[in-house]
N, C-alpha and C positions, 0 to 999 in steps of 0.2 A: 355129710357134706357141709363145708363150713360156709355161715354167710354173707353174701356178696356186701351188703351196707351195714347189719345192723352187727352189734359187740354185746358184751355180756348183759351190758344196759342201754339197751337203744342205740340212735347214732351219732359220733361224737367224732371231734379232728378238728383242725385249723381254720379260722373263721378267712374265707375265698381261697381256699385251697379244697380240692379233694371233693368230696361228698355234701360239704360248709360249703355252701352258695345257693344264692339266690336263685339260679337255674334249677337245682337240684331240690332244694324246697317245695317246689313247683312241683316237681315231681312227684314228691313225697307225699304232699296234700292231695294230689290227684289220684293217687296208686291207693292209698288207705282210705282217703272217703268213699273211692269205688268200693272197696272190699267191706267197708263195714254198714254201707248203702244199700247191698244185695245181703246184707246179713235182716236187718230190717226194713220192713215197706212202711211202715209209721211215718212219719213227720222225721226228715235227716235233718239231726244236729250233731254238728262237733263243737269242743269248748277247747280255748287255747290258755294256759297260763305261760307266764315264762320267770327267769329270773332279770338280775338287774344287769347282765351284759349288753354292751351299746351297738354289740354286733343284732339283738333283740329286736332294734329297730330294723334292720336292712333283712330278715329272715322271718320274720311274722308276717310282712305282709305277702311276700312272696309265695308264703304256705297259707295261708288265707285266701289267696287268687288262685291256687289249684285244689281247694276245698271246694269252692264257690262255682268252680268252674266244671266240676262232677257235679255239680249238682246241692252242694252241702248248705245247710245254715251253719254259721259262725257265731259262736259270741268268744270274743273277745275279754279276756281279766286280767292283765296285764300280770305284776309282781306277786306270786303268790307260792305256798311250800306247794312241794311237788305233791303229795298225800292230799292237800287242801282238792288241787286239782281232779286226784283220784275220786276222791269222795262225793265231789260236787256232780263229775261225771255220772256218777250212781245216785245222789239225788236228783239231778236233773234230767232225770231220764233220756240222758244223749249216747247216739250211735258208739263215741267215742271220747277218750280226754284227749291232748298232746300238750307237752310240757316242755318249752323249748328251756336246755339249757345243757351245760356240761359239768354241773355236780360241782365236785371240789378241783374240778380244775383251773389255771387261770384265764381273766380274761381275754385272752386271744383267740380262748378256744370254745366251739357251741357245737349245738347237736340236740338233739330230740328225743321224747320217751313218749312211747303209745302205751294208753289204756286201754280195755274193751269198756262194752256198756256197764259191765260187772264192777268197773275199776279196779282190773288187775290188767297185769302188766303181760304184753302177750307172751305166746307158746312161740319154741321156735318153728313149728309147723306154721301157725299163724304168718310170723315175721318172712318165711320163705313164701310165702303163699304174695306176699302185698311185694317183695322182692321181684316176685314173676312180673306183675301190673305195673312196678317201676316201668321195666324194661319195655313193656309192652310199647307199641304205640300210641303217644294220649290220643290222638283222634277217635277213637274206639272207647274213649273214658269221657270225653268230654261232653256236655249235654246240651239240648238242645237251649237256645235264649231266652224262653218265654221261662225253661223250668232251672234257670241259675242260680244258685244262694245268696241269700240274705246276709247280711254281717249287723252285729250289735254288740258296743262295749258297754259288759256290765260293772259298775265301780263298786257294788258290795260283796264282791266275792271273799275279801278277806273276811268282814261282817258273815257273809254263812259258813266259812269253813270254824269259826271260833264259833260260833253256835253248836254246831256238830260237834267241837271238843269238848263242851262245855255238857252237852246232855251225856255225856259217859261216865258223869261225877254227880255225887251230891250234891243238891243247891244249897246246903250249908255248909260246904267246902270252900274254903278260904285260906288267905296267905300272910294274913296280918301277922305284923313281928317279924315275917322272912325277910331278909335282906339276900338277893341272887346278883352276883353278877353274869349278866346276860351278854357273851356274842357272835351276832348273827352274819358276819361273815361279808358284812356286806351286798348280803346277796336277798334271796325273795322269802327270806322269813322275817326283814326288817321292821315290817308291817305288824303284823299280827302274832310275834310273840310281843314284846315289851307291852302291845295294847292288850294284852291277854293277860297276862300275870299282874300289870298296874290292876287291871279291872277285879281282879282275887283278890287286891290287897296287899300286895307284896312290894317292898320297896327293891327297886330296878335300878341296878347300875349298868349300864346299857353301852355297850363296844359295836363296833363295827356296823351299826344303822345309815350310814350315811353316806350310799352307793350314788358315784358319780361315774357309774359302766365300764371304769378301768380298774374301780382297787377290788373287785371281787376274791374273796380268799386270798386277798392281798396281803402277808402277815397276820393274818386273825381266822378268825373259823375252826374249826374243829381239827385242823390241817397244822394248825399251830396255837395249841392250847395253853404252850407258855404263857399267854398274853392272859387268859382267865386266872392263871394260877397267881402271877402276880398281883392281878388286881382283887382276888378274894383276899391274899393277904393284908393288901392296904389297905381294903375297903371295911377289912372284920368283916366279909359275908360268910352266911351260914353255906352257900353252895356257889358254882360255878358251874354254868351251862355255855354249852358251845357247838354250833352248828357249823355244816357245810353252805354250801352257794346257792342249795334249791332245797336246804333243812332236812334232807331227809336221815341225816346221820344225827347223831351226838354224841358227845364229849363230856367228860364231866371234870368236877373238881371239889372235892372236900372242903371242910373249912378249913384246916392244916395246908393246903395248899397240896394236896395231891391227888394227880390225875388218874381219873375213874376211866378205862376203857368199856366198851362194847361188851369186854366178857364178866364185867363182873356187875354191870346193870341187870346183864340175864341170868346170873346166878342168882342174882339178889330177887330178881321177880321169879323165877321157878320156884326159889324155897316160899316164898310168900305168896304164890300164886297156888301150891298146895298145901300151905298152910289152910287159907281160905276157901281151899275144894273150887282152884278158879282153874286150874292147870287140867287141860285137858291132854293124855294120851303121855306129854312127853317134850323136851325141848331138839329143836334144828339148829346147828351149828355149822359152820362148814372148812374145809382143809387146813384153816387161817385158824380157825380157833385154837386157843389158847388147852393145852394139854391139862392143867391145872384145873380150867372148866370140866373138861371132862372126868377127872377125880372127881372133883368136889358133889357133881352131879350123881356119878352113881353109888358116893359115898350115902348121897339123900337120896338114893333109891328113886334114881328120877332117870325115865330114859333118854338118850342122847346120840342123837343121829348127825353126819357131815354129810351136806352139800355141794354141790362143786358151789366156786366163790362167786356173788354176785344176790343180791336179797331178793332177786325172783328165782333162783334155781330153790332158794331158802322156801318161798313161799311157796312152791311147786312141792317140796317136800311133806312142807307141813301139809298141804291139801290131801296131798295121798295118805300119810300118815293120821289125817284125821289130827295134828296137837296145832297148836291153839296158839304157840310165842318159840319166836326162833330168831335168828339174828347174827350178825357178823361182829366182829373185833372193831374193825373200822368205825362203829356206832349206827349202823343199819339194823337196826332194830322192830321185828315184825310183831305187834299185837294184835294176835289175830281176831281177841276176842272183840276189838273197838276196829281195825285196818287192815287192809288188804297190800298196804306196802311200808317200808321203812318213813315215821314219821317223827320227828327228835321233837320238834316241841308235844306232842301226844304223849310220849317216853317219858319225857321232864313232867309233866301233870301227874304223870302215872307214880315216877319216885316222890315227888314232891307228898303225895297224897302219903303216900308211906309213911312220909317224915311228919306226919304233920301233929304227932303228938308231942314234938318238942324231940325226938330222935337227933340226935348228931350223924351229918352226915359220912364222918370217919368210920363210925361203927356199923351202920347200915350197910356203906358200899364196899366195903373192904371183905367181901365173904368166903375167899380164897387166896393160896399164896401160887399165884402164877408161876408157871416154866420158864428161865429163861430163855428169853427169846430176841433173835435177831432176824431182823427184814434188811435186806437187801435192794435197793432199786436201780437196775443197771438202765440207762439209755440207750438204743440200738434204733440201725436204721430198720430194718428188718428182723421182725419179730420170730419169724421163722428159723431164726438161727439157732432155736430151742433144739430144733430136730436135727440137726448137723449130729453126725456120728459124732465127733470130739466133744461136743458137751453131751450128749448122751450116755457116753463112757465116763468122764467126767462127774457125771451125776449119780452112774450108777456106783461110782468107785467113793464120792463120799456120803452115800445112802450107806453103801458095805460096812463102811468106817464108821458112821453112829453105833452100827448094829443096833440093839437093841438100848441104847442108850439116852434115845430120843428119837427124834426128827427131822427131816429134811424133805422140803419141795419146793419145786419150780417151776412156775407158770409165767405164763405171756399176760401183761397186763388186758383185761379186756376196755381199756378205755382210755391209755396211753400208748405211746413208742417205747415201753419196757418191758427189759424182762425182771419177776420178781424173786428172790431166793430167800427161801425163810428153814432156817433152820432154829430150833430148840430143845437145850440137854441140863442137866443140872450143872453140865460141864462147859462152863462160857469156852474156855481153849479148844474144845472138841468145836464148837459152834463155829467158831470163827477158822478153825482149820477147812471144815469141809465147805462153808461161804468159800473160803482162797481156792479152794483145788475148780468149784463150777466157774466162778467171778473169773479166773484167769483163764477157761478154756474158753469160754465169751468173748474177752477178750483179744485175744489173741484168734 
């Protein structure tokens, strides 16, 4: 059964539209600090980060007054990566994280991501479970006045989530000589990467830090990585990093100025991960991955398993699976042996650390010759139009038509109004045939 608020990553939509509003918040803070209140009788804490959207203001506090009002303590961290959040959750031994924010999407649009006390991202059992206590009636959730939460903003939470990156490395690991162009998309990693990598030693050419709650993923971010590619070439940097709205993607960029996706970070760390006897069991990939990963993978005798798309179905895998680093195309990227969700500046310490005996990063990231591949991003009002017999046939008819020649799927975006069509062959004419034949039953 599918569900009612939350999508493949939490819950996301149009800031006072829909599920986005301040009513709704209310809700939301009240349905999940119930639910994660009756998980523990300890001392109830939940912690909030968010990114730099100015809809942040009008949705924090609204989810703050139905935490408070089950009963919950609050602290408060305002701008910070979504992983920072995760983690802090788990050191600070709270009920719960939440992370308000909508990723890579633009500013118009917010939404929210739940942690357990684990700092993972919940189950859908879970998410259907706080679902119910939405709908419930809050009188039933609300607590009595003497036992209301507390609220407290803490201002060092970027200071402890760069401490936590910082102990997964040598303390004689340093960045002097690197020149990175860094950007951050404007959004809640503006903070604590450039003060992370200046502090290694590294010289910072720094994009998109200077969020005024409308340009989030505004041109820049990880969404439009043109902007790092140019400016490594101007700048002569040895790399090019680039983030989403709440950092938990990345992007990357050679010195030559070409762009490093999501699959070939996780080749690069598989083979070097069991070089090192650091890879445990195998890598998680999922529907979106790149075919080429998959060769190159079990050419290195490394197993490789797909998830459906989204980096907690990823991490959901790897936990069964028992492996250890798993990750999307997109630049969601799981290190399981340091995090429990996609973390891009964690990613960038991890390649950086790679590089750091003077490596080029051309040679290092470039560890396979990718499928080509084409993504499709169709706009719809109605997402369900996947299931319509006419794209169904449609889909099966240029599934038929690859045959065995590649690839072809189509999924509902879980956190926009689209539908996605990806196909990939060595044959671009094939690729783009069977895109025309789904693209136009959609259509039409």
């Amino acid at each position: 059964m599918k569900n009612k608020y939350f999508g493949t990553d939490g819950i996301r939509g149009t800031v006072n539209q829909g599920n986005i509003t301040g009513e709704k918040f209310f809700k939301f803070g009240l349905a999940s600090g119930t639910y994660f209140k009756n998980q523990k009788k300890t001392k109830q804490i939940a912690i909030i980060a968010k990114d730099t959207r100015l809809s942040g203001y009008t949705l924090e506090p609204a989810l703050v007054s139905g935490l408070v009002s089950g009963g919950m303590h609050v602290f408060t961290l305002g701008p910070l990566p979504t992983n920072g959040l995760a983690m802090l959750t788990k050191s600070m031994k709270a009920n719960m994280g939440i992370m308000i924010t909508a990723s890579h999407n633009p500013y118009h649009d917010n939404g929210l991501k739940l942690f357990g006390p684990d700092g993972m991202k919940l189950s859908d059992k879970i998410e259907k479970k706080i679902e119910k206590l939405i709908d419930t009636k809050n009188a039933k959730q609300l607590t009595n006045p003497k036992l209301l939460g507390r609220v407290k903003r803490l201002e060092n939470g970027n200071e402890k989530y760069i401490k936590i990156l910082r102990k997964n490395f040598p303390k004689n690991f340093y960045l002097r000589g690197t020149k990175i162009v860094l950007d951050c998309a404007n959004g809640a990693g503006y903070k604590a990467a450039p003060k992370l990598l200046k502090e290694l030693g590294a010289k910072v050419i720094s994009i998109g830090v200077n969020p005024n709650g409308l340009n989030i993923n505004k041109n820049c971010g990880s969404m439009h990585p043109s902007k790092i590619k140019f400016a490594v070439r101007k700048f002569k940097a040895h790399l090019g990093i680039s983030f989403d709205g709440d950092a938990d993607r990345i992007i990357m960029c050679d010195e030559k100025g070409k762009i490093i996706d999501g699959d070939q970070i996780i080749a690069m760390l598989a083979r070097r991960w069991k070089y090192k006897r650091i890879l445990r069991g195998g890598v998680v990939g999922t529907l979106m991955s790149n075919y080429g990963l998959e060769n190159f993978l079990k050419k290195e005798k490394i197993k490789f398993y797909r998830s459906k798309v989204g980096d907690r179905y990823v991490k959901e895998k790897m936990k069964k699976l028992n492996f250890n680093l798993g990750g999307e195309q997109s630049g969601h990227i799981i290190l399981g042996k340091f995090a429990t969700t996609g973390d891009g500046l964690l990613v960038a310490l991890e390649v950086l650390f790679s590089l750091r005996k003077r490596k080029k990063a051309s040679k290092l990231l470039n560890v396979f010759k990718p499928l080509p591949q084409i993504l499709e991003n169709i706009v719809v009002k109605d997402k369900n139009i996947i299931k319509k017999n006419s794209v169904l046939i449609a889909t099966k008819r240029a599934i038929k038509f690859m045959g065995n020649k590649g690839r072809v799927l189509v999924r509902k975006s879980g956190t926009e109004p689209k539908i996605r069509i990806m196909a990939e062959s060595y044959d671009k004419k094939l690729i783009l045939r069977c895109i025309k034949i789904i693209k136009q039953s959609i259509k039409n």
